[in-house]
N, C-alpha and C positions, 0 to 999 in steps of 0.2 A: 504493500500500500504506500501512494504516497505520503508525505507528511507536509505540512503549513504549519504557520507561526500568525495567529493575527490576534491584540489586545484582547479582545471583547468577541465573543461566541454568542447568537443569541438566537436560543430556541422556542422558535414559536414567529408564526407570520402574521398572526390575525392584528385586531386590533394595537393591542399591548405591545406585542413582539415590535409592532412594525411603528408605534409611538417611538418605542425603544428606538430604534434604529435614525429615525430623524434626528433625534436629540443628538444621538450621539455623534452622527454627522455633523450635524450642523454644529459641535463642539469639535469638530477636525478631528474624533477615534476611529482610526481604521475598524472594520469588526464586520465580521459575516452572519448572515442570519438561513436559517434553516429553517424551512416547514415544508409537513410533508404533504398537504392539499399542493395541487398542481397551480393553483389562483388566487386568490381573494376572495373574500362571504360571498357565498352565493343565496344567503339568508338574510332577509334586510332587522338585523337586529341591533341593539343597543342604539335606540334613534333616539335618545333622548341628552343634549349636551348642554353641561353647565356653563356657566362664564369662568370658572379656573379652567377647564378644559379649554377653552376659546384662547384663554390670554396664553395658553403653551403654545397652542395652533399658532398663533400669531406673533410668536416669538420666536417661530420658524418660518415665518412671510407666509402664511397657509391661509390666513383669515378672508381672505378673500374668497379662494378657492374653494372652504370648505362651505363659507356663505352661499358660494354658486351650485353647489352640488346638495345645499340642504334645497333651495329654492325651485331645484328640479323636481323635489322628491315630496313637498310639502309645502302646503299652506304655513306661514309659518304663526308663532304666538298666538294659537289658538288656545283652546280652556281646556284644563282639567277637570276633569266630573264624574258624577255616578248615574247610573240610571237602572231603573229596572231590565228596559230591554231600550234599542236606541229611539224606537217610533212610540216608545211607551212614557210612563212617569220618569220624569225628572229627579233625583233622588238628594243630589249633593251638589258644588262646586267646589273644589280645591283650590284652581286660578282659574280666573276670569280670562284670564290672558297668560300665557307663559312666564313672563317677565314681569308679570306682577309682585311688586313689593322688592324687586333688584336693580329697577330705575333709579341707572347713577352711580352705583356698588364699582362699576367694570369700564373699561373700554369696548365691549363687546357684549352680546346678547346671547342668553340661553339660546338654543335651536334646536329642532329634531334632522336629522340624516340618521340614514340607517347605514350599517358597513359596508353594505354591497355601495353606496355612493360613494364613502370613507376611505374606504380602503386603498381604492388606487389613487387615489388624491398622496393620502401619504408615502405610500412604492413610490410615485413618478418622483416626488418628493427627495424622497432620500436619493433615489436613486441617481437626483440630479447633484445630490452634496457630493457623489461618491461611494453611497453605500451599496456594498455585493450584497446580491439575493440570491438564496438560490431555494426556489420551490419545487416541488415533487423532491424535495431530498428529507429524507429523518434520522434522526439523531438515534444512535443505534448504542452506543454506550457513551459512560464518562467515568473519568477515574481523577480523583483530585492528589494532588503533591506538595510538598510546601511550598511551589514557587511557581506552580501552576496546574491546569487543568488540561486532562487530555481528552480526547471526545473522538469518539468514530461516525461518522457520516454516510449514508448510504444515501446514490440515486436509484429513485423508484422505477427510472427508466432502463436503465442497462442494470442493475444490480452492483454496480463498481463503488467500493469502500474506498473512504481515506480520514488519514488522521489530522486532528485538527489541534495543535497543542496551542491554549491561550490562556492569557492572566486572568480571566472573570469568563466566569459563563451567566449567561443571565436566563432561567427559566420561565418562560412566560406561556408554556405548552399546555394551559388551560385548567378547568377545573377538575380534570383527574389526570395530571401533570406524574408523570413518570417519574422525573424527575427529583418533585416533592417526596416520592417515594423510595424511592432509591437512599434518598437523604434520612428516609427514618422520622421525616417532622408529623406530626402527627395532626388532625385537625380540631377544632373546639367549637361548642356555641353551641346551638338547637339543632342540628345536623339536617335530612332532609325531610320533610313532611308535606309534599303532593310530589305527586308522579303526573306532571302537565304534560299537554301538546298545544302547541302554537299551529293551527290550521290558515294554512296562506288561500286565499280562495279570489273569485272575481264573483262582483254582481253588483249590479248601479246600488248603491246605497244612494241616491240621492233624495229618491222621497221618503224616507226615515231621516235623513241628516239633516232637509231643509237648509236654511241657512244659516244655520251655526257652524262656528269655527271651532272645530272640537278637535284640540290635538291625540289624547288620551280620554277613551271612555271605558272608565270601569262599568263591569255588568252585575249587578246584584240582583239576579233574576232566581224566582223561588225556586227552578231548576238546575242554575246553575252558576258559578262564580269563573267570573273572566274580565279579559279586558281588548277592546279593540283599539287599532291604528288604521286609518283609511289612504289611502293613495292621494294625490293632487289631484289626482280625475276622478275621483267616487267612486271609478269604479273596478276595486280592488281595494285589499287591504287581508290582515290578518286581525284571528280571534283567537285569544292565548287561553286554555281553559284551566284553570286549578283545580274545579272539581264539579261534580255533578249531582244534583238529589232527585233518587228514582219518586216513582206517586207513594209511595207508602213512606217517604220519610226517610228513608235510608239513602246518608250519604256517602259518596265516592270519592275519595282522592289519588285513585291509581287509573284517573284517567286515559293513561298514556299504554296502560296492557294491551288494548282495544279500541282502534279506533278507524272499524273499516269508511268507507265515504258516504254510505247514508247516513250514516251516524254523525258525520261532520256539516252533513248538510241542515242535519236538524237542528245541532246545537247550532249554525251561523245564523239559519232562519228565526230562532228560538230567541237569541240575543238580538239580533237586527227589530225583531217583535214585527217582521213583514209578514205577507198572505204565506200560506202555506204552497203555494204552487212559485213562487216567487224564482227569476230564476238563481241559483247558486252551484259555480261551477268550483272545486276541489281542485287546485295545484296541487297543492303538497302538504302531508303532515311532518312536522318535526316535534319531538319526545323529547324532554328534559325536565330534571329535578327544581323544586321550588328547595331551598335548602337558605342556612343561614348558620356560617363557622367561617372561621379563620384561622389560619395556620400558625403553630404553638413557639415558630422563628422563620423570619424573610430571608435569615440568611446561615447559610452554613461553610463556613471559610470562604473559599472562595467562590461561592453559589449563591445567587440573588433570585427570590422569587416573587414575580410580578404578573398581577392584574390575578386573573379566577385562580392562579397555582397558590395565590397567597389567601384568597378569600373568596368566598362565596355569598350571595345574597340574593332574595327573591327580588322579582325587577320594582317593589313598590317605591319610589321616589325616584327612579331612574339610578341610582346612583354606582351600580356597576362599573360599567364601562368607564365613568368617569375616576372612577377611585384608581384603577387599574392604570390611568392615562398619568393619575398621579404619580402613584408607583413609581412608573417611569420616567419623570419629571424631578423628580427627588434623587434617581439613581446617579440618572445618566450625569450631571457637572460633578458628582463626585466622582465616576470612575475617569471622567475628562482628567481631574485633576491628578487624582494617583497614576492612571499610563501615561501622564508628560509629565509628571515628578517634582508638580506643585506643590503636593502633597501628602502626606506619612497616610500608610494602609490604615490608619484608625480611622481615620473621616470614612472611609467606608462602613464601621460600627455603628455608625449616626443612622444610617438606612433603617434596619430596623429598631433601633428607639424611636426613628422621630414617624414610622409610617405603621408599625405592629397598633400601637395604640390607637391611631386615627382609623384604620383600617378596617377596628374590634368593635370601636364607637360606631364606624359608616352600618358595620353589619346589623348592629343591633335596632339602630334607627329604621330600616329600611323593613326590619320583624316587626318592628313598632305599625311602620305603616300598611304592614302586611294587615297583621293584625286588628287594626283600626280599620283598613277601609274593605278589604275583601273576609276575613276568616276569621269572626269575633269567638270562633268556638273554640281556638287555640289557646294554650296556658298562657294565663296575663299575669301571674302570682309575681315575678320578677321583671316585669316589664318595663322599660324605661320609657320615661316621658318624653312624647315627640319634642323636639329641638328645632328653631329655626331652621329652614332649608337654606336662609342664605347663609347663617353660620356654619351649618354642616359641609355647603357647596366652595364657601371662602373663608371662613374662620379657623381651619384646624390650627392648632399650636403643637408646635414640637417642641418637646424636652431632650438636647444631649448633648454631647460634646461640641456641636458643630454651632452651636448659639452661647455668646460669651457674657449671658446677662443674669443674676438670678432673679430678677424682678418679673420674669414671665407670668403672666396670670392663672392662678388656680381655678377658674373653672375652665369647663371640657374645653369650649370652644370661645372662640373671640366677636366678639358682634362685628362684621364689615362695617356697619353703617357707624361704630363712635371711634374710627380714626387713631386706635390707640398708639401704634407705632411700637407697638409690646414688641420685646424679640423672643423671637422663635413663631411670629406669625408672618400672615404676608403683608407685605406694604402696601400701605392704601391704595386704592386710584386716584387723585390727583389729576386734573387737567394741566399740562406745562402749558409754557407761553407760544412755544413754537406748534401745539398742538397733540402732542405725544402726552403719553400719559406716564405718572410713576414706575407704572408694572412696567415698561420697555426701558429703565434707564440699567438695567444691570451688563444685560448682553451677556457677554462670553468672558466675564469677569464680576469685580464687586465694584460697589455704585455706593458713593456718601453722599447722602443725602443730608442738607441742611437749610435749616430757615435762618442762619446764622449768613455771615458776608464769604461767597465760594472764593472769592481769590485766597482767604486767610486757610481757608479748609485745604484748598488748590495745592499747598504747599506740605502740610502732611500729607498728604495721599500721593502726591509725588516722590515723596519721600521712600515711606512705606511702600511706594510699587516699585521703586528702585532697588529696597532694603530685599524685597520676597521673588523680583521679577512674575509681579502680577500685574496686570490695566487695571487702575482704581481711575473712577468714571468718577465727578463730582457733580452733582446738581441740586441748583438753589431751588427751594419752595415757599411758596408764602406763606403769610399769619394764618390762612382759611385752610392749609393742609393738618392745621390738628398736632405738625411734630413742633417741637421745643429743642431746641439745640441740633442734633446731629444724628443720622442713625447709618451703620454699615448694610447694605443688602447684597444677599447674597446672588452667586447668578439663577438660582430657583425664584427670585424674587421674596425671598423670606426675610426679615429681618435678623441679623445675627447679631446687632449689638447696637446699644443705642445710650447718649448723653443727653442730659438735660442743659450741658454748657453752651452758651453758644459762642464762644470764644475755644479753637482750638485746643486740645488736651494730648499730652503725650502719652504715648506707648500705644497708638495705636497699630503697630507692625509688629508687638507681643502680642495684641490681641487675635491679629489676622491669624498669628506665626502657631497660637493655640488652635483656634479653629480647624487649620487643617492638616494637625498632627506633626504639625515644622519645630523646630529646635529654634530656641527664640533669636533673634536679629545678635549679633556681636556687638 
């Protein structure tokens, strides 16, 4: 077999994987990605995207692109709601509008696209940074060393192996992730509790849908619990079912045993609440677990595990896909920094401190909402209380080495909307004067921010990027940005460290030199 050498290995093509891979380009990491699907989704899932997800997208020039590919695919900031069936009773609203109550939070707007839009948006993507793809290929073993990781690679096409030796592999090969397995991490939380099928079907929904702009409709029909998404044309979409109740009461959550095509026909008929002759034509069923656990470590030496390998969650608040985009958001400027030698292998440690927790919170919120809007019959004995979605979506705060403040806030999450400038969260959005916002001043480096006078700042951070040979980016904000003195952000846009002085302070090149695992300035 032959053998290769590249930084960063990363298994898995889908969403996650291929999040991964922009990043990592777009930080200059050589690094191959594996999967074994020959293409990209061919299942239009995870259509639901936050505005953290957006401001990643758009901190690899994508925001455009991915704007143009949700607009194909969706009406967009439509309502979230309940109904009994769609032509029937009205039951609930959630959002009136998508973007209800994040007006202003972001540069960017929630959106729906689903992955099959997604996906090759982010391939063409990386692939325009540099990044190797190679699909139809699977990751056949791996074997970890103290100083690196070897990996076997097979093409599904000829059957021809080779070995792949690099410093990090990153696992993002889904929710029963070989991988995970291999490693011995074991899962935790509520584990799985429905046996769903998402049924893709075509038929005008138009005169059930009328003229409401409904992005997501849950179905709380005495029959049955689900939830639909419809096409830009009405006429297509899918019905995701969790479970079913026969006439005598007796309910099903192993939907997915059985589900020949009349039977799909009745449930879409049944939730649409159209005529019984109505027409409904059956693409395709797809089967999958409704579950809620997360993985008991994201990382094992040199193995990072991201997006569903690290966790799982039923799709109530969207927040999957998006958690997983974090993931890799979080990863990727740390292993930038360790393969060009910014940084000591402990900033890699930071991974799982600062995303294991956020990742156990996102799961349990998402049970929450399970539980609250489709499956009230489920145990609520330890339930936690829904949480803001904007703080869930943009608030997480990380606790660990890689944030140099102890003043980070004790509870879970940070409100976007009161500008705290806490470190260990993300930095606000900000409008600057040129038009750009806070979230874009970091780049492929760290950014000072201050409401203090930048030339005086100008001169430590030149200092300090002299001292560490890092780009420290300075930019000034006004009274109405909320900070007080000065804050360091990192390139994830997080806050790692922050002053109340607004008159420059020393050692700021100890504090970078701590951050990421460096031996302090001479």
């Amino acid at each position: 077999m032959t053998e290769r050498h590249v930084p960063v290995l990363v298994a898995g093509g889908s969403l996650v994987g291929l999040s991964t891979s922009v990043l990592l380009a777009d930080q200059g990491v050589p690094h191959l990605l594996v999967e074994s699907h020959r293409g990209t989704a061919i299942h239009p899932r995870a259509a639901s995207f936050h505005q953290r997800t957006m401001e990643v997208f758009r901190s690899v020039g994508l925001q455009g692109a991915v704007e143009q590919a949700a607009a194909g695919e969706f009406v967009q900031n439509g309502a979230i709601m309940a109904v009994e069936s769609l032509g029937g009773k009205e039951l609930a609203y959630f959002f009136h509008s998508y973007n209800e109550g994040v007006e202003g939070l972001s540069p960017t707007d929630r959106l729906f696209v689903t992955q099959v839009g997604l996906e090759p948006v982010l391939r063409e993507r990386a692939a325009g940074l540099g990044a190797e793809h190679r699909f139809g290929t699977e990751l056949v073993s791996f074997e970890q060393h103290d100083d690196h990781v070897r990996s076997v690679i097979r093409s599904r096409d000829d059957g021809s192996e080779e070995v792949v030796v690099s410093d990090y592999l990153v696992a993002a090969d889904g929710a029963h992730s070989r991988i995970r397995e291999q490693l011995g991490i074991a899962m935790s939380g509520r584990g799985s509790f429905a046996d769903c099928v998402t049924i893709y079907f075509k038929s005008d929904v138009r005169p059930m849908l009328g003229d409401r702009n409904l992005s997501v409709v849950y179905v709380n029909h005495p029959t049955l619990l689900g939830f639909f998404r419809f096409s830009i044309t009405a006429d297509s979409g899918f019905l995701a079912v969790f479970s079913t109740t026969a006439a005598d009461g007796t309910r099903d959550t192993n939907v997915g045993e059985d589900m020949p095509t009349e039977r799909g026909v009745e449930l879409v008929r049944t939730a649409l609440g159209c005529a019984p002759d109505h027409p409904v034509d059956i693409e395709s069923v797809q089967r999958w677990n409704a579950g809620a656990a997360t993985a008991e470590a994201f990382s094992a030496r040199r193995v990072f595990l991201a997006g569903d390998a690290a966790h799982v969650m039923p799709p109530t608040g969207g927040f999957g896909g998006n958690t997983g985009v974090a993931d890799a958001h979080n990863l990727a400027w740390k292993l930038a920094m360790v393969t060009k030698g910014h940084a000591g292998p402990g900033l890699l440690t930071s991974y799982d401190e600062e995303r294991r927790p956020i990742g156990a919170l996102t799961v349990e919120q998402a049970y929450t909402r399970y539980v609250l809007r489709v499956d009230p019959s489920l145990p609520q004995d330890d339930l936690q209380s829904p949480l803001d979605d904007a703080s869930i979506e943009l608030g997480a705060i990380y606790r660990s080495g890689a944030v140099a403040d102890t003043s980070t806030p004790e509870a879970p999450l940070d409100d976007p909307r009161s500008h705290s400038w806490a470190p260990g969260t993300r930095a606000p959005h900000v409008e600057l004067a040129d038009g750009r916002s806070t979230v874009d001043v970091a780049g492929h480096g760290f950014a000072l921010v201050t409401s203090g006078v930048p030339d005086d700042w100008a001169k430590v951070a030149d200092e300090t990027s002299a001292s560490l040979g890092l780009p420290i980016t300075v930019q000034q904000v006004g009274a109405d940005s909320g900070l007080q003195g000065a804050a360091l952000i990192r390139p994830d846009g997080v806050v790692a460290w922050r002053t109340s002085e607004a008159a420059p302070v020393a050692g700021l090149d100890a504090v970078l030199a701590g951050l990421l695992d460096r031996s302090p300035p001479a």
